[in-house]
C-alpha positions in Angstrom: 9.9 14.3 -3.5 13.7 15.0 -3.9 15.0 13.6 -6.8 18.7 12.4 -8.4 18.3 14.1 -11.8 16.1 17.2 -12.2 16.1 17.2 -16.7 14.4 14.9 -18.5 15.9 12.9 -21.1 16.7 13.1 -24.3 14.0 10.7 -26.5 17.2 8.7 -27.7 19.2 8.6 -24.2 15.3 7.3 -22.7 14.9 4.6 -25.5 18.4 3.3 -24.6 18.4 2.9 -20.7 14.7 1.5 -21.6 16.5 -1.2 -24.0 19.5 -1.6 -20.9 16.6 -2.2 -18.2 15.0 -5.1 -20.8 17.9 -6.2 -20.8 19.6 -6.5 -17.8 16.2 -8.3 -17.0 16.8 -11.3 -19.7 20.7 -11.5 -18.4 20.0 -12.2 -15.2 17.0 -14.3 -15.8 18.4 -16.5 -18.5 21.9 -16.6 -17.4 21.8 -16.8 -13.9 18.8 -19.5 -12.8 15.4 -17.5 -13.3 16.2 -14.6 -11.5 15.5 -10.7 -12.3 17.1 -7.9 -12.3 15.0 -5.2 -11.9 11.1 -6.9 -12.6 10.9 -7.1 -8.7 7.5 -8.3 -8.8 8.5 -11.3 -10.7 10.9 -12.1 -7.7 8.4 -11.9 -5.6 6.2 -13.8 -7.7 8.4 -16.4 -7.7 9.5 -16.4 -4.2 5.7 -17.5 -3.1 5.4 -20.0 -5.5 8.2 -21.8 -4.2 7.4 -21.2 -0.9 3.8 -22.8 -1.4 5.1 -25.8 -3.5 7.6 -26.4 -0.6 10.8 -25.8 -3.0 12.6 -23.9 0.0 15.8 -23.5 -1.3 14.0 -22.1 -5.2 12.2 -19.5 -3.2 15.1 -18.1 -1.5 17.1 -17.3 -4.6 15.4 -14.6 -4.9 15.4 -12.7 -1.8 19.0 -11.5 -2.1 18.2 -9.5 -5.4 15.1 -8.4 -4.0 17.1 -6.9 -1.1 19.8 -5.6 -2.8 17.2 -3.4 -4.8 15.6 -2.5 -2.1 19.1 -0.8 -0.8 19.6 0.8 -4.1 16.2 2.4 -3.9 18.0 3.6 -0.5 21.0 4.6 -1.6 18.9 6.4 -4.4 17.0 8.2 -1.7 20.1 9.3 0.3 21.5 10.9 -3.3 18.8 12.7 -4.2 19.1 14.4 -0.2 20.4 18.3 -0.6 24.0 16.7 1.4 24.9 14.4 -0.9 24.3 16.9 -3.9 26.9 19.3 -2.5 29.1 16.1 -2.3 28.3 14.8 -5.6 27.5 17.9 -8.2 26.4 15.1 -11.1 24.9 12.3 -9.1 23.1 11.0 -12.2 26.9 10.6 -13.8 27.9 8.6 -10.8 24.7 6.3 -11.3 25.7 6.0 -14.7 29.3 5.6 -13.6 28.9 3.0 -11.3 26.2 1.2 -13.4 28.7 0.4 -15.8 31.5 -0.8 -13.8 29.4 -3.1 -11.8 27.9 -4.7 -14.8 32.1 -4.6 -16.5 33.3 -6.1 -13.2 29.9 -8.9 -13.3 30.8 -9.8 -17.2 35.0 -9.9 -16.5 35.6 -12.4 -13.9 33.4 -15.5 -13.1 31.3 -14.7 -9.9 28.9 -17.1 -8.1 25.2 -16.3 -9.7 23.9 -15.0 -6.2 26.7 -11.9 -5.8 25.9 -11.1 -10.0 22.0 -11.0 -9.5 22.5 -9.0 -6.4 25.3 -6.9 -8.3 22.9 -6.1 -11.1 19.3 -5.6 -9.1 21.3 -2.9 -6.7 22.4 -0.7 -10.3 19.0 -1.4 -11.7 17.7 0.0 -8.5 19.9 3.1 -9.2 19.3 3.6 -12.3 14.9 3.5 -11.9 15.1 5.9 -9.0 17.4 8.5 -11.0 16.3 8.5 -14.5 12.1 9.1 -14.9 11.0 11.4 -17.2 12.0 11.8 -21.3 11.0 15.0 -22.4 7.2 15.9 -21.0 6.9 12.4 -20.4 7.1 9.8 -17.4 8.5 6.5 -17.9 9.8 3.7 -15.9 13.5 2.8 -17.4 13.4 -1.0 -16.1 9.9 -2.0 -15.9 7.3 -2.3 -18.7 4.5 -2.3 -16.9 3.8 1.4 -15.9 4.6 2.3 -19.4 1.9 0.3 -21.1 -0.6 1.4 -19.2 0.7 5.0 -19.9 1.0 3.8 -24.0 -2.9 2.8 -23.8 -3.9 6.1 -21.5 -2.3 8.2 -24.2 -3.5 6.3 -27.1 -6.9 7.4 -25.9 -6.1 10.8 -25.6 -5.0 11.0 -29.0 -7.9 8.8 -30.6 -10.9 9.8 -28.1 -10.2 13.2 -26.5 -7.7 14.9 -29.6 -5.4 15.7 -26.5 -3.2 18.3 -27.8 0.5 16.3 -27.6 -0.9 12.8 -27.1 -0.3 11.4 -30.2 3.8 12.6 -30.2 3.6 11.2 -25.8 1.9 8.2 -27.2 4.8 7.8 -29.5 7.6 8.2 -27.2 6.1 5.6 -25.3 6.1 3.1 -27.5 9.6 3.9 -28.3 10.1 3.1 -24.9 8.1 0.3 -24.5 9.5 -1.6 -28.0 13.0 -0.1 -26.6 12.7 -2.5 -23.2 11.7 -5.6 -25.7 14.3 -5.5 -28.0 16.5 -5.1 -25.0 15.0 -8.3 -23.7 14.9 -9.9 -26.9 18.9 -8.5 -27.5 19.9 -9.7 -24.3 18.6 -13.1 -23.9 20.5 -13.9 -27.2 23.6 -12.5 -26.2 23.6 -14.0 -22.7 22.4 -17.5 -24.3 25.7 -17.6 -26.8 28.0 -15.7 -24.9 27.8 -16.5 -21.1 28.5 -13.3 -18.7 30.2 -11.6 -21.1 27.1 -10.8 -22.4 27.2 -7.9 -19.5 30.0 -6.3 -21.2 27.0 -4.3 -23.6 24.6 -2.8 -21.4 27.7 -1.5 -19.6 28.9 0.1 -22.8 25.3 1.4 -23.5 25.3 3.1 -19.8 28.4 4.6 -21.1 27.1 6.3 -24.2 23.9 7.2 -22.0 26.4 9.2 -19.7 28.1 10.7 -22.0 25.2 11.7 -24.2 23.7 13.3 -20.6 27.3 15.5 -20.5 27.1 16.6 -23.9 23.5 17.8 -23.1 24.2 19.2 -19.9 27.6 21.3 -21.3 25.2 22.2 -24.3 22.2 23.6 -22.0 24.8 25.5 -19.4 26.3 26.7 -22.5 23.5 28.7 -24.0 22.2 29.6 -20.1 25.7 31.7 -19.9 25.2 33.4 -23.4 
């Protein structure tokens, strides 16, 4: 499967796009009528409920994020393709790139709630597909879910089987897991006393992802050339 970004992360860059995915998550959901950003399955969730109970006009909030991600995962797809690499030489600093703008542009100027939530799902979109793997490990940077079932598997590794490396995987991934909560937890406090300009952090948190994935990247081509 082609793929965006071919290094893993550092533990430190994982735990923060982790803490941006929680929460971007909380942001949209608490600032912008009940709607996520990147927990998909919530949306869709949601949308059925509404469409059961007969609240037609609740259900349909959440199609446009849920579309919009979908495109991301698209656009995703199309940047990982051998063309757009010979276009782009750091696709993953684009993601990055334009993560942060959208989410500078969503917390600067008052949009309506629909074009944020859309804004927001398509980066999240972007930023699931490009960055999934810290160290030896695979993670999902927006969603929780795949993660905890990971933190359990490796917890019995470590406890039942003495899998060599489980216990220091089963630690990462808590990292990651308490990373997308405090996110959450950060997030919905933040958007609750400050509005939209509550997006104005996770943009600069994308920020000190990207350039912590430079410094990395000039530091690993760095001791390739000696």
């Amino acid at each position: 499967m082609a793929t965006i970004r071919h290094h893993p992360e550092a533990v430190g860059v994982g735990f923060l796009l982790s803490a941006v995915g929680g929460y971007l998550d909380a942001y949209t959901y608490v600032g912008y009528g009940g709607v996520f950003a990147n927990a998909q399955t919530g949306n869709v969730v949601l949308l059925a409920i509404g469409l059961v109970r007969g609240e037609f006009a609740e259900a349909l909030r959440h199609v446009p994020p849920l579309l919009s991600f979908l495109v991301g995962l698209a656009v995703a797809e199309s940047l990982a393709r051998p063309w757009a690499r010979r276009t782009l030489r750091r696709p993953a600093r684009v993601v990055l790139g334009a993560e942060a703008l959208v989410l500078t542009v969503v917390a600067a100027i008052a949009l309506p709630g629909t074009v944020v939530t859309v804004a927001v799902a398509f980066v999240a979109a972007l930023q699931v597909s490009t960055f999934k793997k810290v160290g030896d490990v695979p993670y999902n940077a927006t969603v929780t879910t795949g993660n905890l079932r990971s933190l359990v598997a490796e917890l019995a590794n470590w406890w039942a089987d003495r899998a060599p490396g489980a216990r220091r995987r089963f630690g990462v991934l808590g990292g990651i897991v308490g990373s997308f909560a405090a996110g959450a937890a950060v997030g919905a406090a933040f958007t609750l006393t400050t509005g939209r300009l509550a997006g104005f952090l996770p943009a600069v948190a994308a920020l000190v992802a990207l350039a912590a994935i430079a410094v990395e990247t000039r530091r690993r081509e760095a001791s390739t050339d000696t």
